[in-house]
C-alpha positions as CSV (number, residue, x, y, z in Angstrom):
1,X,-93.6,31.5,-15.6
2,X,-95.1,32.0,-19.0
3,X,-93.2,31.0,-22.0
4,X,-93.2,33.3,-25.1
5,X,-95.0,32.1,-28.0
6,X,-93.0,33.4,-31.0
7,X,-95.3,32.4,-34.0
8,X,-98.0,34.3,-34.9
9,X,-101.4,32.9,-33.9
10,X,-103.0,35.5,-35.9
11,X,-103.2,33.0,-38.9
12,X,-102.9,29.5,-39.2
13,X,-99.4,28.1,-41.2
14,X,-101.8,26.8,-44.1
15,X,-102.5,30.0,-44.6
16,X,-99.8,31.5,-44.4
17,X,-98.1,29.6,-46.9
18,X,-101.3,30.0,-49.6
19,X,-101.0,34.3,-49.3
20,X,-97.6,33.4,-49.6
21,X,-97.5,31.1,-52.8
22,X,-100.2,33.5,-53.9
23,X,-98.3,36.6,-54.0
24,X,-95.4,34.8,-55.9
25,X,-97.8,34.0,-58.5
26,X,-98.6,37.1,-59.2
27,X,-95.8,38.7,-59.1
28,X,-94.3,36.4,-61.5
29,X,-97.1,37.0,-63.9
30,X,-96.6,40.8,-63.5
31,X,-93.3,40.1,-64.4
32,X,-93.7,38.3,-66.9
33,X,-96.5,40.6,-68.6
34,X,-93.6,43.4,-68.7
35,X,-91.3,41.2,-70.8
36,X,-93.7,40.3,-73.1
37,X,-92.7,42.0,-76.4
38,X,-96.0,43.6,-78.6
39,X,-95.9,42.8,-82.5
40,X,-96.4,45.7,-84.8
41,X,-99.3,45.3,-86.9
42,X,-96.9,44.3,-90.0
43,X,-93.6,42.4,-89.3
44,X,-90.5,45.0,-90.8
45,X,-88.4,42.7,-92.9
46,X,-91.3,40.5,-94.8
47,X,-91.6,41.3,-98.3
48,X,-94.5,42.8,-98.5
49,X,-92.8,45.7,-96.7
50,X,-93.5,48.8,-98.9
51,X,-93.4,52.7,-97.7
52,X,-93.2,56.1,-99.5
53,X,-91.3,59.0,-98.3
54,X,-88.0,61.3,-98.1
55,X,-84.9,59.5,-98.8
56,X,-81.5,61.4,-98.2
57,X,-77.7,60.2,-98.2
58,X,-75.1,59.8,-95.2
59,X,-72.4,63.2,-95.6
60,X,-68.8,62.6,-96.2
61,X,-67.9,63.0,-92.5
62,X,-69.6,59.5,-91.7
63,X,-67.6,58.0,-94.2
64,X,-65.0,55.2,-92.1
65,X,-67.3,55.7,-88.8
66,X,-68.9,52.6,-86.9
67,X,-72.7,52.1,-87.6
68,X,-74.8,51.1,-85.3
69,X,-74.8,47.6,-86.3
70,X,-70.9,47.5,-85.8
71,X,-69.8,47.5,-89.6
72,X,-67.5,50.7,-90.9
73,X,-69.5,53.0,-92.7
74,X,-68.5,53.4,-96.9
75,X,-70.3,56.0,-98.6
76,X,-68.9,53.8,-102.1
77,X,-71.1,50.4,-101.0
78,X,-74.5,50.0,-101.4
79,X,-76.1,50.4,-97.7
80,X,-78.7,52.4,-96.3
81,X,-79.8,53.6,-92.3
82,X,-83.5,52.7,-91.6
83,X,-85.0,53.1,-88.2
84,X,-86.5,49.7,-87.6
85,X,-85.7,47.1,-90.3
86,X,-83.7,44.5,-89.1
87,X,-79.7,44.7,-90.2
88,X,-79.4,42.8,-92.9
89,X,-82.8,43.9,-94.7
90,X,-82.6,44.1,-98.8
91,X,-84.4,46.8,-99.6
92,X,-84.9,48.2,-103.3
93,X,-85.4,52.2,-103.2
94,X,-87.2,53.6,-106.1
95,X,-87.0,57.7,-107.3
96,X,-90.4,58.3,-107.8
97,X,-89.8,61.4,-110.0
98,X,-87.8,59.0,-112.7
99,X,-88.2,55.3,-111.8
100,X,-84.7,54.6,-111.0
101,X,-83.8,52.1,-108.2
102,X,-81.3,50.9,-106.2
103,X,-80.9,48.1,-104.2
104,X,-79.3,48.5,-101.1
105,X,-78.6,46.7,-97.2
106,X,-79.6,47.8,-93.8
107,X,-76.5,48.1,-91.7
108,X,-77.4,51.4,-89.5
109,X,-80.1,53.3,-88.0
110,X,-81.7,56.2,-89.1
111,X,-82.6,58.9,-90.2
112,X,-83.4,61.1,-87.7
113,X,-85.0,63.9,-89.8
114,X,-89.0,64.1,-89.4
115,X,-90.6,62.8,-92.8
116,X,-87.3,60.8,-93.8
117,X,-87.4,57.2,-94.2
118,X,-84.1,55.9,-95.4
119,X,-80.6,57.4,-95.6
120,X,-78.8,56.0,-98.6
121,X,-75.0,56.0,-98.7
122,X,-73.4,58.4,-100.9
123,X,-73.3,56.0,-104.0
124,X,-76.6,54.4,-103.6
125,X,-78.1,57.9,-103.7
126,X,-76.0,58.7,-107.4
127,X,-78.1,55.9,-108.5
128,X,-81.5,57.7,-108.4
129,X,-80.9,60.9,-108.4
130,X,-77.9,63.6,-108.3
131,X,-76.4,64.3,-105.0
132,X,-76.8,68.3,-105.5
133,X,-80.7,67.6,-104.9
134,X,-80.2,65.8,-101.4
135,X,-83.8,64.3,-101.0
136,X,-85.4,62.4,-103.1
137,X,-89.0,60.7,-102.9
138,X,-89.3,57.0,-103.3
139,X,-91.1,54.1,-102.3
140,X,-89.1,51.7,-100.3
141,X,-90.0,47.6,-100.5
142,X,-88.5,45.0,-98.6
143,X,-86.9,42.4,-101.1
144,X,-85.0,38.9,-100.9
């Protein structure tokens, strides 16, 4: 009568349990390469922050809606959308056609127009320039 041998013979249980330990560590190290996130070349939010572009302003219909950081829009407070400063962000917008600025806080994101860098609310915009123009260029700088 021969008796079954049900472990493998092929390789040796030392072995087995090095492939075995070895995968793991490399799939953990896969792993963890994916969750690793990249830094952009320079950190949004430090003060030395500065872009120029196309500013705009929110329309009346966003006025009372939620932003994407959770607050109620008001087209009357001093806010602006940007599309990757942190919420929170002091940022002084400047009309570089007559030098006026406003200072305003990130509490959504946007905009979604090509070439536009900042949506100011409806008052923030009055600031620098009449709403009847509807963009604006400025420089944008990250302040405390």
């Amino acid at each position: 009568m021969e008796i079954l041998n049900t472990h493998s013979t092929k390789f040796p249980c030392s072995i087995r349990v090095v492939c075995v330990l070895g995968l793991t560590i490399v799939l953990l190290t896969l792993l963890h390469g994916c969750s690793i996130q990249k830094t952009p070349a320079q950190q949004p939010g430090k003060s030395d922050y500065r872009r120029i572009g196309i500013a705009s302003y929110y329309g009346k219909k966003f006025h009372h809606r939620k932003t994407a950081s959770g607050e109620i829009f008001n087209n009357n407070l001093m806010t602006a959308a940007h599309r990757t400063l942190p919420f929170g962000t002091n940022v002084v917008v400047t009309n570089l056609a007559n030098g006026k600025s406003v200072k305003v806080r990130i509490n959504d994101r946007g905009p979604f127009i090509k070439k536009r860098i900042i949506d100011l609310s409806r008052a923030a915009f009055r600031k620098i320039e009449n709403l009847r123009k509807g963009v604006v260029r400025v420089e944008i700088r990250v302040v405390d």
